[in-house]
C-alpha positions as CSV (number, residue, x, y, z in Angstrom):
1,X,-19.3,-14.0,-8.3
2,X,-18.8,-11.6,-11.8
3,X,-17.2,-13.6,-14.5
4,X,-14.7,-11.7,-17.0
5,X,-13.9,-12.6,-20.2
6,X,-10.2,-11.2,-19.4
7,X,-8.4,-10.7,-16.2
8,X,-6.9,-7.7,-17.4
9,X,-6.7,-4.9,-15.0
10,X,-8.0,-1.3,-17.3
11,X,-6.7,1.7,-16.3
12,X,-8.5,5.0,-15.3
13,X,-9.1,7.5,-17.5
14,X,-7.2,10.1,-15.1
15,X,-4.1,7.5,-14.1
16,X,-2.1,10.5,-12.7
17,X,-2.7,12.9,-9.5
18,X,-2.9,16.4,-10.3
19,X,1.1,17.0,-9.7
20,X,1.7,14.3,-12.4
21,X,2.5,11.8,-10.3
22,X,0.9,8.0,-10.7
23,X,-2.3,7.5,-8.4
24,X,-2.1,4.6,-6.1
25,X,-4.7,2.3,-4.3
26,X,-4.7,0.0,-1.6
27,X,-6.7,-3.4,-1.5
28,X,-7.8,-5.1,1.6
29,X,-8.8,-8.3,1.0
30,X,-11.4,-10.5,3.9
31,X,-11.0,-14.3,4.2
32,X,-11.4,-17.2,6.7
33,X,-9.8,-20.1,7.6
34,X,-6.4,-19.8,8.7
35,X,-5.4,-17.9,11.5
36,X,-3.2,-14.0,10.9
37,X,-0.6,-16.1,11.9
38,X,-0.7,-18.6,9.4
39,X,-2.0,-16.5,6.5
40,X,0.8,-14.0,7.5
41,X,3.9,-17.0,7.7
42,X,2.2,-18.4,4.1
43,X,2.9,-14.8,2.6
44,X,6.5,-14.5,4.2
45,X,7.7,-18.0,3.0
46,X,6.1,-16.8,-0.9
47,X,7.1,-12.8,-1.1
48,X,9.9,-12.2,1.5
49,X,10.5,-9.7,4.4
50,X,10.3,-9.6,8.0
51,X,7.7,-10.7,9.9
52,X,6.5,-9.1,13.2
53,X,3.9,-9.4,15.4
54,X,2.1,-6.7,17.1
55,X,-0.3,-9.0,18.7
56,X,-1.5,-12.8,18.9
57,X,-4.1,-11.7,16.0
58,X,-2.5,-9.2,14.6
59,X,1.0,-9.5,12.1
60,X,3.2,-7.2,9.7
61,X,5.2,-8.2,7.2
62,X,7.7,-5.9,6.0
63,X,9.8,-5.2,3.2
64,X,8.1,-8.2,0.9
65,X,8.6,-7.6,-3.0
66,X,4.8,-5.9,-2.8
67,X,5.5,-3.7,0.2
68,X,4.7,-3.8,3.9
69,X,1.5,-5.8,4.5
70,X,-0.4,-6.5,7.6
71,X,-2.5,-9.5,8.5
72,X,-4.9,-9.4,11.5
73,X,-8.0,-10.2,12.7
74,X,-11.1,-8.0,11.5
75,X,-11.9,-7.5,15.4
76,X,-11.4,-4.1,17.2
77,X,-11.5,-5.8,20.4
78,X,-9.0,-7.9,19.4
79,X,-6.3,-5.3,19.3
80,X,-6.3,-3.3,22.0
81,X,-3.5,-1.6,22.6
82,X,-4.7,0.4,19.5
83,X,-6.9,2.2,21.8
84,X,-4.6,3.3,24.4
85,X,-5.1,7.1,24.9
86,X,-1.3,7.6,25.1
87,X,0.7,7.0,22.3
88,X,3.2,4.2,23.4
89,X,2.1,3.1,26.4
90,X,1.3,-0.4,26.9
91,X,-2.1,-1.5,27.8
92,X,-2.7,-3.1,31.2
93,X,-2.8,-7.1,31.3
94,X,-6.2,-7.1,32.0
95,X,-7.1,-5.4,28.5
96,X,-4.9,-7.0,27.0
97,X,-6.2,-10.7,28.6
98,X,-9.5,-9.6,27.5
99,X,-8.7,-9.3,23.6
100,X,-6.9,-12.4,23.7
101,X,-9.9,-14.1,25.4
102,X,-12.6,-12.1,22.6
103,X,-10.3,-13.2,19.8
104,X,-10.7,-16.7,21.1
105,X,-13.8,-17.1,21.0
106,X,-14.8,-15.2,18.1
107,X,-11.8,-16.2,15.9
108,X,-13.5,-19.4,14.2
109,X,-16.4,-16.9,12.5
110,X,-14.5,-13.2,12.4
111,X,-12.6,-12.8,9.1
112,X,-9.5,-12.0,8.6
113,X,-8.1,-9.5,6.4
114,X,-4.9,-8.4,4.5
115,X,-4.1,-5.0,4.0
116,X,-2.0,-3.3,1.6
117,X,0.2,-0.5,1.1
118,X,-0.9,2.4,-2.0
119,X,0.2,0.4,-4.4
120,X,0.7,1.7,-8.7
121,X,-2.4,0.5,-10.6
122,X,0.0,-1.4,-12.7
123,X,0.9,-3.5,-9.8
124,X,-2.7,-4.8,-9.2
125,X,-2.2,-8.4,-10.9
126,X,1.0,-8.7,-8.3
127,X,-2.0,-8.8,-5.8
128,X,-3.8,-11.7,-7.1
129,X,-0.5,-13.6,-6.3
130,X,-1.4,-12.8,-2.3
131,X,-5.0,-14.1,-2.8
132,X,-3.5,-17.2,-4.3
133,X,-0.9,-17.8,-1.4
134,X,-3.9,-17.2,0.9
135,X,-5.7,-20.2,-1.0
136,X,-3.3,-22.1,-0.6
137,X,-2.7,-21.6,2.9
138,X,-6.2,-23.3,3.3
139,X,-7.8,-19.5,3.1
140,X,-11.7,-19.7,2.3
141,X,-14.3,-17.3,2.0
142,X,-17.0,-17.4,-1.5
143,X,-18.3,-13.6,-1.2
144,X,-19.9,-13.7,2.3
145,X,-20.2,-15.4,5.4
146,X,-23.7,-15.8,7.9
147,X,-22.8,-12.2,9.8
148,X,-22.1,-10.3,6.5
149,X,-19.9,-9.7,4.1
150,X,-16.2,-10.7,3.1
151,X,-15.0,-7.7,1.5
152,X,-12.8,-6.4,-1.3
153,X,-12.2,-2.9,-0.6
154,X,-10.2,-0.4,-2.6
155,X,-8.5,2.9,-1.2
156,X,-8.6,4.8,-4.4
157,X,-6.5,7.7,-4.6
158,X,-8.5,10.6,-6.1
159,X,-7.3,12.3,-9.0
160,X,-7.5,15.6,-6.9
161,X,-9.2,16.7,-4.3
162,X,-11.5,19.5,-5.6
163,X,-15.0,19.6,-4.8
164,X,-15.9,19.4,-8.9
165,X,-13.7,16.1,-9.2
166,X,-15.1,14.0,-6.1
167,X,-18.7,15.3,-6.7
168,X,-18.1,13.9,-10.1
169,X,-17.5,10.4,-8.8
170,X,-19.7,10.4,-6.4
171,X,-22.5,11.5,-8.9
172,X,-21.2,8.5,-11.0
173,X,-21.0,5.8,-8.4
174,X,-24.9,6.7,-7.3
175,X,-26.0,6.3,-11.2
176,X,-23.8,3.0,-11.1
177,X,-25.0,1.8,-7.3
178,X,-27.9,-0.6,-8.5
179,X,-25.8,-2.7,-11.1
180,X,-22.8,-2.6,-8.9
181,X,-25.0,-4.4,-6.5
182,X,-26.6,-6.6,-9.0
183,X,-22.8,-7.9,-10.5
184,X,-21.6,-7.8,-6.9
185,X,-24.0,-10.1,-5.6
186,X,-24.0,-12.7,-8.4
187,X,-22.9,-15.8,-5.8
188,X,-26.4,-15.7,-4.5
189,X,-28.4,-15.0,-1.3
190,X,-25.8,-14.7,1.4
191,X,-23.9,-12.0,-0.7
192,X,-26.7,-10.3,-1.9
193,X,-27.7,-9.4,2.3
194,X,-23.5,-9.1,2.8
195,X,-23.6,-5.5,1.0
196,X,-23.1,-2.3,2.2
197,X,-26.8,-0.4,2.5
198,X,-27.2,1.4,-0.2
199,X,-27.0,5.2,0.0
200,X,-30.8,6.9,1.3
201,X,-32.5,7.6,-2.2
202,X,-33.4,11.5,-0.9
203,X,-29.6,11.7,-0.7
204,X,-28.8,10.4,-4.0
205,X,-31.5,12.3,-5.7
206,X,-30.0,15.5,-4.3
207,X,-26.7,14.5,-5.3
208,X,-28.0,13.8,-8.7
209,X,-29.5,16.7,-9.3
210,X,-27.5,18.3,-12.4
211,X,-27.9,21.6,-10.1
212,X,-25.9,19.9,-7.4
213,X,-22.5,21.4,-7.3
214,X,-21.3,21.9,-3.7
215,X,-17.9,23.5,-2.7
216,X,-16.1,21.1,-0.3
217,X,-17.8,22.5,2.9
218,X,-21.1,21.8,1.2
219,X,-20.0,18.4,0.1
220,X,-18.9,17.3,3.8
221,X,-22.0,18.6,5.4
222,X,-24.2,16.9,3.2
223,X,-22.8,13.8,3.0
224,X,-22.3,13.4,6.7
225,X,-25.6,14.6,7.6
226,X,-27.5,11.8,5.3
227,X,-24.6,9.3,6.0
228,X,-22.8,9.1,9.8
229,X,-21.5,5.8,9.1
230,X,-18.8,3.8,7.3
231,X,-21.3,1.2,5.5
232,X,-21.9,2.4,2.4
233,X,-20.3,1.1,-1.0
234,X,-18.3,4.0,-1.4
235,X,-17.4,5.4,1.9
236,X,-15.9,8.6,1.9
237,X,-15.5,9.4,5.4
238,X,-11.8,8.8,5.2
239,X,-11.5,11.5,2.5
240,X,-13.5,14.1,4.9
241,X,-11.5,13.3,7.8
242,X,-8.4,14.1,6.1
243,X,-9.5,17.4,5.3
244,X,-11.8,17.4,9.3
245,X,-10.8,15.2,11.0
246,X,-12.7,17.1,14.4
247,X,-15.7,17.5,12.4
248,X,-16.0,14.7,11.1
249,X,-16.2,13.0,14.7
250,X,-18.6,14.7,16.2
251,X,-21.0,14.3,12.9
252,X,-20.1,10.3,13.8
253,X,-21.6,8.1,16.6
254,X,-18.7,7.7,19.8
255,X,-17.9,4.2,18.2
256,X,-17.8,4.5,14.6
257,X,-14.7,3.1,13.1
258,X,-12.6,6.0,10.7
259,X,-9.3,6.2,9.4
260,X,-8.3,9.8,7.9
261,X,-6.4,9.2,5.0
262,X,-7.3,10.9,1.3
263,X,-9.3,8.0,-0.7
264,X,-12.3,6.7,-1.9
265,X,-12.9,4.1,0.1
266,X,-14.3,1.3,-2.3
267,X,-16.6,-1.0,0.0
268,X,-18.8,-2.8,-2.2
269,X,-16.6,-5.9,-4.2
270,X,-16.7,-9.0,-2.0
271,X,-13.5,-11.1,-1.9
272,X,-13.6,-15.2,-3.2
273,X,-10.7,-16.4,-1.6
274,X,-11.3,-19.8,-1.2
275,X,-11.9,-20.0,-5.1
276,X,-9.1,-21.3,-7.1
277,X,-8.1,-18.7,-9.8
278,X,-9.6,-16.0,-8.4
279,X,-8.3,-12.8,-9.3
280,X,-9.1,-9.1,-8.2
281,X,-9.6,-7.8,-12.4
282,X,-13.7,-8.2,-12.2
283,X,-14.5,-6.0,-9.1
284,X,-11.7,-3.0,-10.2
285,X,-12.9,-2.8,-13.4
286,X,-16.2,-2.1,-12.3
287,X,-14.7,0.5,-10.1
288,X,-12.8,1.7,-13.1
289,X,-16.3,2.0,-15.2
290,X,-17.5,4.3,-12.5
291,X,-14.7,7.0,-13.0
292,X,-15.4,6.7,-16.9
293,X,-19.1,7.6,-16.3
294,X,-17.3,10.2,-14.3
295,X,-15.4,11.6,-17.1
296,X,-18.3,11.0,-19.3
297,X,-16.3,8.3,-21.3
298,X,-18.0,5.2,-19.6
299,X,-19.2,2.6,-21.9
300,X,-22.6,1.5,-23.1
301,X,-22.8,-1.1,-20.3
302,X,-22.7,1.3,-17.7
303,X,-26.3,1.8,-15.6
304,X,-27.9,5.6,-15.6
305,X,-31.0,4.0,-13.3
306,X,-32.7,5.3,-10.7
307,X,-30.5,5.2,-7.1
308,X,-33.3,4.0,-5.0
């Protein structure tokens, strides 16, 4: 895991969206141990609100001093009254027996995962309170398990939503990608293999090429073309289905998981739960030193290596 001298959360160099407002982000945070039902009654009894449950693995918990929150199992097949076709209707028993009996049998090695609302930057350190209440609801998880990763992902609001701005980041996350990964996977082995694949070196090449300056079409066509899949370490198929939603499907295999909604989603930190202290400050400041390169403010530290 990335030490840090300081657990101070920096700030990015564009804080505000382009109508002046305060960017937001949202943290999801992986663990195992206890059960959604447990982690989710060990974040009511220490922040308040209502809890409900929407299924036997899946839990909100609304109105806490940090928002509404959801706990649940990281298992599609666990929920599935999510996939009913028509909005409200109640899935048949047998479905609904089936994710039971799945989440079962899959629950001791599945992670679970708390989820966020967009949240101020400046409420960031409020989050490392939830990571300690997990901890000490028996949570556990150093970076990775055997079947991947435990991840730490950030939906980062975007500054705006112009073609110049998110090429700009993404051109700065590929010249970051290799020391992301190397700070990232710090906790050995098993965390190192957890990580999102890295993005295809003739992709990042093109994107790197100072020439490179696509309009928003261009940008969403070329990313989906060379990426049809969430697992990357900045996955911005969220972004392009807020703006396509219909394209972005059909570029997508029948199965692939994606949640229109207009952030970067940040895939690459790893979350360390089950260690004592931990605290969310190491992984966002690395994101942080990505939109710095971005504005061409980043500092020395910051890699310029080849993608590949």
């Amino acid at each position: 895991m990335p030490e840090s001298p300081s657990l101070e959360f920096r700030s990015p160099p564009r804080p505000l969206r382009e109508d002046g407002t305060p960017r937001r982000v949202g943290v999801e945070i992986e663990f195992t141990g206890p059960s959604a039902r447990i982690a989710a009654a060990a974040l009511a009894a220490g922040l308040g609100g209502r809890l409900a449950e929407e299924d036997p693995h899946a839990f909100r918990l609304e109105g806490t001093s940090l928002g509404d929150l959801r706990v649940e199992l990281d298992l599609r097949a666990a929920h599935p009254q999510r996939r009913m076709t028509e909005p409200g209707a109640l899935p048949r028993l047998p479905v609904r027996a089936a994710g039971r009996s799945l989440a079962a049998l899959l629950g001791p090695v599945v992670p679970r995962e708390l989820i966020t609302g967009p949240l101020a930057f400046d409420r960031l350190p409020e989050v490392d309170r939830l990571a300690a209440l997990l901890h000490g609801a028996g949570g556990r998880g150093r970076g990775a398990v055997l079947l991947g990763s435990l991840g730490l992902h950030f939906n980062v609001e975007p500054p705006d939503l112009t073609a110049a701005t998110l090429t700009g980041l993404l051109k700065a996350y590929l010249r970051s990608e290799p020391q992301l990964r190397r700070e990232t996977a710090a906790g050995g082995f098993l965390a190192a293999r957890g990580l999102p694949p890295p993005f295809p070196a003739p992709y990042a090449a093109k994107v790197l090429d100072p020439a490179y300056r696509p309009d928003l079409e261009g940008l969403a066509g070329d990313y989906l073309a060379a990426n049809p899949t969430r697992h990357r370490g900045l996955d911005l198929l969220p972004l392009l289905a807020h703006r396509d939603e219909a394209g972005v499907r059909a570029a997508l295999p029948p199965d692939e998981k994606v949640s229109p909604r207009p952030v970067l989603h940040y895939r690459m930190p790893q979350a360390h739960v089950g260690l004592a202290g931990w605290s969310l400050a190491p992984a966002w400041n690395l994101w942080v030193g990505v939109e710095e390169l971005a504005e061409g403010a980043a500092p020395a530290r910051q890699a310029a290596s080849d993608p590949a």
